[in-house]
KEKE-3310 file (N, C-alpha, C; in steps of 0.2 Angstrom, whole numbers, plus 5000, padded with zeros to 4 digits):
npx = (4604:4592:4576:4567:4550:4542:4526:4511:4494:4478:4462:4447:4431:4411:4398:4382:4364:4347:4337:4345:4358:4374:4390:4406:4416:4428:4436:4432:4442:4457:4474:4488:4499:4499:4491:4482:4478:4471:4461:4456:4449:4442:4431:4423:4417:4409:4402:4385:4372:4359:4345:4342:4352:4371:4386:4402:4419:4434:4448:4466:4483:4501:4515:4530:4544:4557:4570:4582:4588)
npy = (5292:5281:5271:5259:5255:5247:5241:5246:5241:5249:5247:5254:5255:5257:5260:5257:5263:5262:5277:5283:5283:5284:5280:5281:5267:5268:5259:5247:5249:5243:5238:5230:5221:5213:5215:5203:5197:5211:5212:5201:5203:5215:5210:5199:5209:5214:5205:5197:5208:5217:5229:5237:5238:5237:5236:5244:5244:5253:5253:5259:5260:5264:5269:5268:5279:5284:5297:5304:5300)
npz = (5130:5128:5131:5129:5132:5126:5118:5122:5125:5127:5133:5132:5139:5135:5141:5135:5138:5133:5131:5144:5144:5140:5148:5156:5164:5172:5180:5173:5162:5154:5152:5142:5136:5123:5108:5104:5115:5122:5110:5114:5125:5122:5115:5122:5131:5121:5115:5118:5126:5124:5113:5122:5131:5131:5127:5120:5115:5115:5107:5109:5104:5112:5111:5120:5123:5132:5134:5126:5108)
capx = (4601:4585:4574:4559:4549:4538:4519:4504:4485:4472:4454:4441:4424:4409:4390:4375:4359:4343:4334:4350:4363:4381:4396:4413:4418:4436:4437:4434:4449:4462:4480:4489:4504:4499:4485:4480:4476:4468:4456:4451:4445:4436:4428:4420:4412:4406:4397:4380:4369:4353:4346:4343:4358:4376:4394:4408:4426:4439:4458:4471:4490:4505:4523:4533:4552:4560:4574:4586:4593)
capy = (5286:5278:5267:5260:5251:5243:5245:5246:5242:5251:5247:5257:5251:5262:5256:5262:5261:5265:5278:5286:5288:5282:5281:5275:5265:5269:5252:5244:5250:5238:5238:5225:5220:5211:5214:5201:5199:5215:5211:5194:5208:5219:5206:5199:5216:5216:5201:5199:5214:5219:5234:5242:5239:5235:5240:5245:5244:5255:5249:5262:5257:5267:5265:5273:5279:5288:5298:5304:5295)
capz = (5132:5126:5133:5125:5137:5123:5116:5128:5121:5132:5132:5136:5140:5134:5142:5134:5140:5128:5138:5146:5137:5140:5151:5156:5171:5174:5183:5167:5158:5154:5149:5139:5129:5116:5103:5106:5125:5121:5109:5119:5131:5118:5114:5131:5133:5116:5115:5119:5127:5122:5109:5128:5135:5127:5127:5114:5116:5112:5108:5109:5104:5116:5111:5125:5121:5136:5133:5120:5107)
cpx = (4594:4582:4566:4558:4542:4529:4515:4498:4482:4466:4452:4435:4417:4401:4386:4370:4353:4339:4338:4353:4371:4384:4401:4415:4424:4439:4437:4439:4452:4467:4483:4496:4505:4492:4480:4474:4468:4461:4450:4444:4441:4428:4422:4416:4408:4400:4391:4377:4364:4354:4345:4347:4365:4381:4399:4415:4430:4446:4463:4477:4494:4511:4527:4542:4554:4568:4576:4591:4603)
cpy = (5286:5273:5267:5253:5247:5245:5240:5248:5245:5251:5249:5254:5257:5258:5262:5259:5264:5269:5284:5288:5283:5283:5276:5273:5265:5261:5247:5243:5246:5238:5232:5224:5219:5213:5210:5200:5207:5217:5206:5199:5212:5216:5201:5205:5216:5215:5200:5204:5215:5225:5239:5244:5235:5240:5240:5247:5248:5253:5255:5260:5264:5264:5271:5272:5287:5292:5300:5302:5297)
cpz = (5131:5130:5131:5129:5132:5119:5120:5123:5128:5129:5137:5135:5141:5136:5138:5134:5136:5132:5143:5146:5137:5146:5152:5163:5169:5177:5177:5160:5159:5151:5147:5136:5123:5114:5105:5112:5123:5116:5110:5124:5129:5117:5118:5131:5129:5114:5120:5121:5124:5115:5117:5131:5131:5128:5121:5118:5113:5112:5105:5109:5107:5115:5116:5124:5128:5135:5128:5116:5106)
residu = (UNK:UNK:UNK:UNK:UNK:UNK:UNK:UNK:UNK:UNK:UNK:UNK:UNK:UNK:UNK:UNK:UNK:UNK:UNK:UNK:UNK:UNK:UNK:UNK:UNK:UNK:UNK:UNK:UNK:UNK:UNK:UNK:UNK:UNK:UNK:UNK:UNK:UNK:UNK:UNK:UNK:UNK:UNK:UNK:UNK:UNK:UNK:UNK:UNK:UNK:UNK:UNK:UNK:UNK:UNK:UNK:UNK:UNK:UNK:UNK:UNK:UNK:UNK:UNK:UNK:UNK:UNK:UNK:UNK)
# end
């Protein structure tokens, strides 16, 4: 028995600060379904920011299959 419970986008959220350096709030990670959805949300973070301060997105795809066929 197989079971495929579909594809998962995850977005990571990557701050950098000029000066400091980077990191990643775990709280800003985000799951998704669709593409979509998922780049809406990359895209939000992406936008605006300074050269001091600014974030970059990452988009991960997960196809999950439990099971053997």
């Amino acid at each position: 028995m197989e079971i495929n419970s579909g594809t998962l986008y995850r977005v990571e959220i990557t701050e950098y600060e000029a000066g400091w350096g980077q990191r990643m709030d775990r709280a800003d990670t985000k799951y998704f379904t669709t593409l979509e959805e998922a780049e809406a949300y990359k895209a939000h973070w992406e936008e605006g920011g300074s050269y001091e301060l600014y974030w970059k997105a990452n988009i991960t795809k997960f196809g999950a299959r439990i099971g053997k066929k």
